[in-house]
DOKEKOL-446929 format. One line per 3 residues: for each residue x, z, y of N, C-alpha, C, O. Coordinates in nm, 4 decimals. Atoms other than C-alpha are relative to their C-alpha. Layout:
N
X:Z:Y:X:Z:Y:X:Z:Y:X:Z:Y; ...
This chain:
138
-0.0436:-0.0347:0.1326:6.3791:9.7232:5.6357:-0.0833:0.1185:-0.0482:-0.1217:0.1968:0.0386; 0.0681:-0.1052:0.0348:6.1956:9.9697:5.4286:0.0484:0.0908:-0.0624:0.1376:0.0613:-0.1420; -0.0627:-0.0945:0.0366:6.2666:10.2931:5.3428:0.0759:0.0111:-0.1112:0.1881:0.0617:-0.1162
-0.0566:0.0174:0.1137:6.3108:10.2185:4.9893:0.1764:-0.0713:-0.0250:0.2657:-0.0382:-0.1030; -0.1125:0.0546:0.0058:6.5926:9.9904:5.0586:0.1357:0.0642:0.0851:0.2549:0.0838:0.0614; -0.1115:-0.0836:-0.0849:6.7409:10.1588:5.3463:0.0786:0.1078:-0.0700:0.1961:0.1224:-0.0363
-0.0586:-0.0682:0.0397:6.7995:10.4530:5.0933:0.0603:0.0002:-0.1025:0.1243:0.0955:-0.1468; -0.1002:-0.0335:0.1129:6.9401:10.3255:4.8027:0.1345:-0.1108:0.1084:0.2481:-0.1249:0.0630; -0.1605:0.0620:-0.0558:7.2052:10.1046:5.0681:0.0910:0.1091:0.0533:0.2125:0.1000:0.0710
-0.0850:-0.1675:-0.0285:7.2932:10.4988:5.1756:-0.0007:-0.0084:-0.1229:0.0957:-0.0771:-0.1569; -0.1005:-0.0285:0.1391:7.3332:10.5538:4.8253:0.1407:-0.0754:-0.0192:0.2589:-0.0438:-0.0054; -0.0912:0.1413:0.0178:7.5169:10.2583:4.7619:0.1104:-0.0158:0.0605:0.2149:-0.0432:0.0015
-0.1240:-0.0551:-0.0575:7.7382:10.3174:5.0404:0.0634:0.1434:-0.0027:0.1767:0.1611:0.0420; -0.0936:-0.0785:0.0194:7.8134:10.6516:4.9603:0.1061:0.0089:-0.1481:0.2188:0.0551:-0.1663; -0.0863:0.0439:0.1217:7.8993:10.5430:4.5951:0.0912:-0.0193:0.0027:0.1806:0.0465:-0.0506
-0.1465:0.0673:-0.0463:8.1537:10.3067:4.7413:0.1024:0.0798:0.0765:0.2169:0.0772:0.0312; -0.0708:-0.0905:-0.0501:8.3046:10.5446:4.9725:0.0644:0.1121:-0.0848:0.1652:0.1790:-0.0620; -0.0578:-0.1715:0.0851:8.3482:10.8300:4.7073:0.1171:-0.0763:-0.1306:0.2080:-0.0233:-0.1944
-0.1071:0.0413:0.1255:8.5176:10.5648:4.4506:0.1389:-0.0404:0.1192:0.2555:-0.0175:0.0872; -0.1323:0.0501:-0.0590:8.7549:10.4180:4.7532:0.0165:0.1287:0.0211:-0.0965:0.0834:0.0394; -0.0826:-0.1285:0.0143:8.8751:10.7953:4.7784:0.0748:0.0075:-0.1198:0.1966:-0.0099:-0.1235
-0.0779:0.0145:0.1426:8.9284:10.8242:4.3782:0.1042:-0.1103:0.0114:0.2199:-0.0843:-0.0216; -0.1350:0.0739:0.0397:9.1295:10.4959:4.4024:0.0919:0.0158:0.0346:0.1934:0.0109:-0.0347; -0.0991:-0.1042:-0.0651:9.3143:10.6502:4.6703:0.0704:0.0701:-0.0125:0.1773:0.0490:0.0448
-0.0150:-0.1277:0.0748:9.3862:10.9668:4.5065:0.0539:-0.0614:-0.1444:0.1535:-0.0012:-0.1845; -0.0948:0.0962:0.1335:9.5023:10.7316:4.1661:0.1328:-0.0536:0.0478:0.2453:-0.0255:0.0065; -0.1270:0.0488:-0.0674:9.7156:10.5236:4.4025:0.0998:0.0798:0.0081:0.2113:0.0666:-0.0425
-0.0947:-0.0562:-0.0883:9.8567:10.7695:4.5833:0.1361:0.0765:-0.1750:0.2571:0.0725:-0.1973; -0.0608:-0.1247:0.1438:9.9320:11.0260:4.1923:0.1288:-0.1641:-0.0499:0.2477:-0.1349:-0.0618; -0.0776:0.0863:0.0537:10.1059:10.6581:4.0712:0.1063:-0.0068:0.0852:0.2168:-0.0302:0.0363
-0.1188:0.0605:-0.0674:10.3170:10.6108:4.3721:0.1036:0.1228:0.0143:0.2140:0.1273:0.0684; -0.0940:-0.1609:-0.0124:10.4495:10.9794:4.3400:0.0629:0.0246:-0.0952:0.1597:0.1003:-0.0882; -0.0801:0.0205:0.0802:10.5410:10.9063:4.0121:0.1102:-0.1015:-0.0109:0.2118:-0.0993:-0.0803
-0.1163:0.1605:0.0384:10.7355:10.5795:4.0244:0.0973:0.0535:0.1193:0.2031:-0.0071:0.1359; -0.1431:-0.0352:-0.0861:10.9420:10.7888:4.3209:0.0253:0.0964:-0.0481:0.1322:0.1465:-0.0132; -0.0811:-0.1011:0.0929:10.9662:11.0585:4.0794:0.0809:-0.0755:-0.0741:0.1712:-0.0021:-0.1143
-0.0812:0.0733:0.0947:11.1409:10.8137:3.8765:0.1052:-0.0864:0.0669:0.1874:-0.1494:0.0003; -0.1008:0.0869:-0.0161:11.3429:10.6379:4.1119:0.1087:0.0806:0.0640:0.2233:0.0420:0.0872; -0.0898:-0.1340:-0.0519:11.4790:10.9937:4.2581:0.0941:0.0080:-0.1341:0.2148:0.0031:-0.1578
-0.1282:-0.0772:0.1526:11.5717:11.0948:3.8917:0.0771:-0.1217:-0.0478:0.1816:-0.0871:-0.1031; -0.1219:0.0844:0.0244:11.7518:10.7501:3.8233:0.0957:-0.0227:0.0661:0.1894:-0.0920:0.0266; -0.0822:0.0046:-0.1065:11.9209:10.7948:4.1446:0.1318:0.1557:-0.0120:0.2530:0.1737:-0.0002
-0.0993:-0.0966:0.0352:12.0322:11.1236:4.0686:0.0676:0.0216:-0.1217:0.1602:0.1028:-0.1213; -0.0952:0.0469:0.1295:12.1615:11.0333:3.7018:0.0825:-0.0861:0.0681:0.1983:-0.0543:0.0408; -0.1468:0.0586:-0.0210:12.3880:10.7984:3.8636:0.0712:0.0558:0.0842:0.1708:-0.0134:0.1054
-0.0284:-0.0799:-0.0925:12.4860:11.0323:4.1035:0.0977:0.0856:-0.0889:0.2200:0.0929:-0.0765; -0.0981:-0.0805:0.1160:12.6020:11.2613:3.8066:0.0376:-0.0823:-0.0953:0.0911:-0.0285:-0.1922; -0.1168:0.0715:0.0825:12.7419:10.9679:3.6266:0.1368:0.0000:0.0655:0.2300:0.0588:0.0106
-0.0709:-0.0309:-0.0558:12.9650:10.9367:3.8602:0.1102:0.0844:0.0502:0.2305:0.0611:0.0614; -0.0868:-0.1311:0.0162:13.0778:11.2748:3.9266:0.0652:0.0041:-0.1147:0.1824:0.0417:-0.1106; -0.0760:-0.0808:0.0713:13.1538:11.3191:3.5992:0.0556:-0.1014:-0.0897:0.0532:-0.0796:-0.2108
-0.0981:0.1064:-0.0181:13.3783:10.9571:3.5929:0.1187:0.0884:-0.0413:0.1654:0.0909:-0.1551; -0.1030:-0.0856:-0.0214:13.6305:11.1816:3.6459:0.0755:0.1033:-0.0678:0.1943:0.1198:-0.0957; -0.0151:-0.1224:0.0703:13.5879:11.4868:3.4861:-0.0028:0.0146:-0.1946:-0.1014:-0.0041:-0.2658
-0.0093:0.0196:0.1736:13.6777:11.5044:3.0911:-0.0648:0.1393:-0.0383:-0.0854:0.1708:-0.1556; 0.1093:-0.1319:0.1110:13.4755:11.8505:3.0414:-0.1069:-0.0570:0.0558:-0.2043:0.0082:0.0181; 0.1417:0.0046:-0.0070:13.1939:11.7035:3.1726:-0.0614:-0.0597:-0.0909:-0.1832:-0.0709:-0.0769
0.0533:0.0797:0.0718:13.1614:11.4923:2.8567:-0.1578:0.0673:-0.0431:-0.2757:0.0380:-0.0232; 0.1577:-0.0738:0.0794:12.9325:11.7536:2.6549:-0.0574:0.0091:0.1181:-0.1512:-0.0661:0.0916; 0.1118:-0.0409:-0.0674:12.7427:11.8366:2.9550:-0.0382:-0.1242:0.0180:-0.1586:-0.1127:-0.0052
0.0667:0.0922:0.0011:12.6586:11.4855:3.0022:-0.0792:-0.0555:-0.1001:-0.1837:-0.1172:-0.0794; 0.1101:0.0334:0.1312:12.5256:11.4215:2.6492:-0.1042:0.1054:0.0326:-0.2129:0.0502:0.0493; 0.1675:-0.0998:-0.0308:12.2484:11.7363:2.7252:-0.0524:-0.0816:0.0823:-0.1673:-0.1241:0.0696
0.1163:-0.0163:-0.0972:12.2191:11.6154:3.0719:-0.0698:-0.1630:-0.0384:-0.1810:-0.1813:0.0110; 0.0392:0.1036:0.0472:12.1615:11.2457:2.9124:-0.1476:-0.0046:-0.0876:-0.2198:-0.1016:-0.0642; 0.0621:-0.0240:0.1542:11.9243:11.3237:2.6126:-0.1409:0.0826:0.1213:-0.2537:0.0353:0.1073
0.0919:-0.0687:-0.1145:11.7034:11.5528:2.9212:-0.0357:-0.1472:0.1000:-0.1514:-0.1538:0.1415; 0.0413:0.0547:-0.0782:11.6697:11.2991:3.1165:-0.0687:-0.1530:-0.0587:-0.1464:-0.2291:-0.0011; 0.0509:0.1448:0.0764:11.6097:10.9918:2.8499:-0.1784:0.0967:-0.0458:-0.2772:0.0380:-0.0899
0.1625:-0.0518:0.0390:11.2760:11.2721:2.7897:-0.1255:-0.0169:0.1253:-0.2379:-0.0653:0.1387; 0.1084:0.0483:-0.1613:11.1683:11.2982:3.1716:-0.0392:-0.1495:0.0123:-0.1525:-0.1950:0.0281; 0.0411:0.1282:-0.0038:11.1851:10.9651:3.1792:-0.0841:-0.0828:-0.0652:-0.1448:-0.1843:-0.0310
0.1358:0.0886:0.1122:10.9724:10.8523:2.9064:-0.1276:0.1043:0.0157:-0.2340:0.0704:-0.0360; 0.1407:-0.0941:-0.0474:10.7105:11.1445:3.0217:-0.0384:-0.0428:0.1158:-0.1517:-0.0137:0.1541; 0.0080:0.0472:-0.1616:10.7473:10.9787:3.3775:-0.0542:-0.1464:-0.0127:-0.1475:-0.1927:0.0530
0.0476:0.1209:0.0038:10.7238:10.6418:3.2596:-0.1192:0.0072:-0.0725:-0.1928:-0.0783:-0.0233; 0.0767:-0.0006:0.0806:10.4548:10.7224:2.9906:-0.1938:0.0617:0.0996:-0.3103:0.0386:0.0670; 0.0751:-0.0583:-0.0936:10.2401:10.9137:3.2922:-0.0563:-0.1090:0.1305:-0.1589:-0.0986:0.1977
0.0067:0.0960:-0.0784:10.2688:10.6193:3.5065:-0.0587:-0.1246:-0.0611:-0.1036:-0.2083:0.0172; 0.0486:0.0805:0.0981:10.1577:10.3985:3.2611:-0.1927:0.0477:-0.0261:-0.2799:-0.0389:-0.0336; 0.1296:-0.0481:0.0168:9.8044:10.6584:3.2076:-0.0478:-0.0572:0.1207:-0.1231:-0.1542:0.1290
0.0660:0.1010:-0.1369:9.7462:10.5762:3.5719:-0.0035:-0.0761:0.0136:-0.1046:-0.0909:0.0823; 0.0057:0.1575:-0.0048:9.7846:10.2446:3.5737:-0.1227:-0.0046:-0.0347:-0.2162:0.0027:0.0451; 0.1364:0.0002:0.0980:9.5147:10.2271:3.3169:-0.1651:0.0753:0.0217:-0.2774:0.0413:-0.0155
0.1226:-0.0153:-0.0751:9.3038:10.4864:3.5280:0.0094:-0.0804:0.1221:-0.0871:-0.1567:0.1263; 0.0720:0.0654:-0.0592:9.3201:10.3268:3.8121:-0.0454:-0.1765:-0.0469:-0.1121:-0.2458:0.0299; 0.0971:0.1097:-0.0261:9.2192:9.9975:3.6773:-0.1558:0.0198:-0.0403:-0.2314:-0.0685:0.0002
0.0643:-0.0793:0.0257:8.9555:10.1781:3.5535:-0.0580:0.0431:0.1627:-0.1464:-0.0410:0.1791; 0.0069:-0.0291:-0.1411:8.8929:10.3059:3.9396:-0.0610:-0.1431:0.0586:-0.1806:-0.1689:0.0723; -0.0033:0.1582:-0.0696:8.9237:9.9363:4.0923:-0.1104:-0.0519:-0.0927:-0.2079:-0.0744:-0.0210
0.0935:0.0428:0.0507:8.6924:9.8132:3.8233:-0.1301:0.0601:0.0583:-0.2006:-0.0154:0.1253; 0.1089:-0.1374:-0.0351:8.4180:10.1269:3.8997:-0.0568:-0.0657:0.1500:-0.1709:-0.1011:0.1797; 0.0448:0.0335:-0.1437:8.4667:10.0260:4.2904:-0.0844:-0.1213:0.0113:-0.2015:-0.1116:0.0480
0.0897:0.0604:-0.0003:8.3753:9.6700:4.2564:-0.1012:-0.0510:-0.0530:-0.1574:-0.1566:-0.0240; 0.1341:0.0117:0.0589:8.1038:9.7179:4.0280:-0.1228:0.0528:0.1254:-0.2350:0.0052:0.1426; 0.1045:-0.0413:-0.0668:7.9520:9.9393:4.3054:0.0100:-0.0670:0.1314:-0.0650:-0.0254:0.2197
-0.0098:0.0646:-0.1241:8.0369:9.7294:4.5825:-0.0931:-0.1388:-0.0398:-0.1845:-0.1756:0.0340; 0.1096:0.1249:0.0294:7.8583:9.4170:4.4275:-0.1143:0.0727:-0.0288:-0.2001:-0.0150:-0.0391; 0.1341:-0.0748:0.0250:7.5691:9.6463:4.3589:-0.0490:0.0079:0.1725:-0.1493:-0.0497:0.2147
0.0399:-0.0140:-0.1064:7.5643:9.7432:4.7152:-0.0150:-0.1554:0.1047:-0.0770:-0.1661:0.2105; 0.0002:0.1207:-0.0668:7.6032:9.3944:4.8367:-0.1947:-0.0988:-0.0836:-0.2594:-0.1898:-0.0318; 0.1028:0.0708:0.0340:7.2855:9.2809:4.6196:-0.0814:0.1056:0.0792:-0.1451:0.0430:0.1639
0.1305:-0.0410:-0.0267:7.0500:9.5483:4.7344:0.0296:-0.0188:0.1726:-0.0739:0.0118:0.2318; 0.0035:0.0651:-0.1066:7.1472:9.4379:5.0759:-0.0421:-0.1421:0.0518:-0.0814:-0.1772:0.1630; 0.0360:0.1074:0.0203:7.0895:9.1187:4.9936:-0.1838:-0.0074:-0.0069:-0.2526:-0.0786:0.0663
0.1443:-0.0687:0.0339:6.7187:9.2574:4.8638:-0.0404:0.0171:0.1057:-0.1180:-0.0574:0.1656; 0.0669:-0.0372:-0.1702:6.6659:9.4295:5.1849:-0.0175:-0.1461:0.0975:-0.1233:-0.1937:0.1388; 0.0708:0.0887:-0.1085:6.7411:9.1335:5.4153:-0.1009:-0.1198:-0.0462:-0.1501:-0.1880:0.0437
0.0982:0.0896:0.0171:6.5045:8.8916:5.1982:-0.1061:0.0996:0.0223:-0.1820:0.0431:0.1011; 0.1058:-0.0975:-0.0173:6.2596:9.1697:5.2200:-0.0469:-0.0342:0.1581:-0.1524:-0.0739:0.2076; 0.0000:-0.0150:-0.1469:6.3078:9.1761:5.5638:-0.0259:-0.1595:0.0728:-0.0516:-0.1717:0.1926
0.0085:0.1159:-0.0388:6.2834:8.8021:5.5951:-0.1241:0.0020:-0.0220:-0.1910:0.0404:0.0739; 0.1559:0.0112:0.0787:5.9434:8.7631:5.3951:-0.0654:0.0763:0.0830:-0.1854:0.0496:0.0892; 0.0929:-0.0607:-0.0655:5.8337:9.0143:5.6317:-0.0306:-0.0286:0.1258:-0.1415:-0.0094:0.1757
-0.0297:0.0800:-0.1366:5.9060:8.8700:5.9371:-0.0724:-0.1502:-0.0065:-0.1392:-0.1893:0.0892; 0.1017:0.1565:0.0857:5.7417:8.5181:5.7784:-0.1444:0.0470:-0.0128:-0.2225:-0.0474:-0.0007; 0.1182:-0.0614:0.0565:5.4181:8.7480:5.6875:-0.0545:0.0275:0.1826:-0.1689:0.0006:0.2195
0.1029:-0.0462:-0.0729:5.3663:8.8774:6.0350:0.0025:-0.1687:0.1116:-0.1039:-0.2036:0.1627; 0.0258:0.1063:-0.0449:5.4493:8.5318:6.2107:-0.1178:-0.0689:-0.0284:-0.1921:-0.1165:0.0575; 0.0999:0.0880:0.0073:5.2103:8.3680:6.0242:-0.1821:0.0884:0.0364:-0.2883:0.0280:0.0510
0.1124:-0.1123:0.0007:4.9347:8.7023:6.0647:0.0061:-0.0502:0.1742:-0.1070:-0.0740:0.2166; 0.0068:0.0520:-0.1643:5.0364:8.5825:6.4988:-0.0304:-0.0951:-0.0044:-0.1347:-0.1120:0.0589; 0.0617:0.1226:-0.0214:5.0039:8.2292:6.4427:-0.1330:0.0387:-0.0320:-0.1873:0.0996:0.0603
0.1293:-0.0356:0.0296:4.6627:8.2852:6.2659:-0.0609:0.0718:0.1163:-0.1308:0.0022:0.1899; 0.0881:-0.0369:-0.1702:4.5245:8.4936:6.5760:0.0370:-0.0934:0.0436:-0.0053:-0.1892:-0.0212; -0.0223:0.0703:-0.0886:4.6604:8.2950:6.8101:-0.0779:-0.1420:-0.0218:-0.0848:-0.2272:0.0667
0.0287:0.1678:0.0134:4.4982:7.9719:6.6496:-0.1921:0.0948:-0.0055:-0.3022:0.0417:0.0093; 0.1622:-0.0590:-0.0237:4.1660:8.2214:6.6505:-0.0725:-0.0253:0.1019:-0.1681:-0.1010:0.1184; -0.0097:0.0234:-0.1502:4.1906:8.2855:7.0094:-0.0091:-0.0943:0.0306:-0.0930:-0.0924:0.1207
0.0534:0.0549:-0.0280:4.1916:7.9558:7.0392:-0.0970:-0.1000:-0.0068:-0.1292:-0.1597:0.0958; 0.1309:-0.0165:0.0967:3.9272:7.8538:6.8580:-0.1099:0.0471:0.0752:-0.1997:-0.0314:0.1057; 0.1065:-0.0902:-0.0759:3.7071:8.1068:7.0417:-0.0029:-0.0652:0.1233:-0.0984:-0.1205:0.1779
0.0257:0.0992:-0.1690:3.8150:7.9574:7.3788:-0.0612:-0.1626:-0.0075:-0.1513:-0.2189:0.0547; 0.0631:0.1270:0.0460:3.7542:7.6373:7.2535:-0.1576:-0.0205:0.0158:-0.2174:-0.0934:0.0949; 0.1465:-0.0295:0.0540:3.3881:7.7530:7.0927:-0.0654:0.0109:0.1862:-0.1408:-0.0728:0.2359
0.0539:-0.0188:-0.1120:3.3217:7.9023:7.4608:0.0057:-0.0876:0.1097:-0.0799:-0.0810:0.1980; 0.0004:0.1006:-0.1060:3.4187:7.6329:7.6802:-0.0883:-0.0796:-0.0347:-0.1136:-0.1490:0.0637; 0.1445:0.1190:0.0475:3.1212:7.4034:7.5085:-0.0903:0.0316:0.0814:-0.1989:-0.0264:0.0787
């Protein structure tokens, strides 16, 4: 393989490596939100509940209602941006992963054609050589 190729397939693979981190790092920010969101719907019914019971808790439940119908649409609305980056991410990756898969592709025809070039540079001697033995045995 020649240098040329060898170093853009190190590029190429470090490309890929640095975006499967970012998607990583997207994944991971989305999945921290959707359990931010399933904590805080867990703990609204938690304080529905409690305050089943309780007849002063009405007003405090309209605040704590009206607070939490906001987190929630900032939680869902945040989870929604990521989505959208990471497909954005996942797109990025296998753009550079089919990139890296062609100049690999490049390299091993390279590498074929070259291997074909010196075979036929051996056959050719070898059909010299005998040729010459040939010539000299007369």
């Amino acid at each position: 393989m020649t240098k040329w190729a060898a170093s853009l397939i190190r590029i190429s693979n470090h490309e890929v490596e640095t975006l499967q981190k970012r998607l990583a790092e997207v994944v991971d920010r989305r999945e921290a939100a959707q359990m931010r969101l399933a904590t805080m719907d867990a703990e609204a019914e938690i304080e529905m509940r409690n305050a089943e019971g309780d007849a002063s808790a009405g007003w405090y439940m309209i605040g704590y209602r009206k607070g939490l119908e906001v987190r929630r649409a900032e939680t869902l609305l945040e989870i929604d941006q990521i989505g959208i980056e990471e497909t954005g991410a996942r797109d990025a990756l296998s753009m550079a992963f089919e990139n890296l898969k062609k100049y690999e592709h490049v390299a091993e025809t390279a590498k074929v054609a070259m291997m074909k070039k010196v075979g036929k540079l051996e056959m050719a001697a070898l059909d010299e050589l005998g040729l010459r033995r040939a010539a000299m045995g007369r």
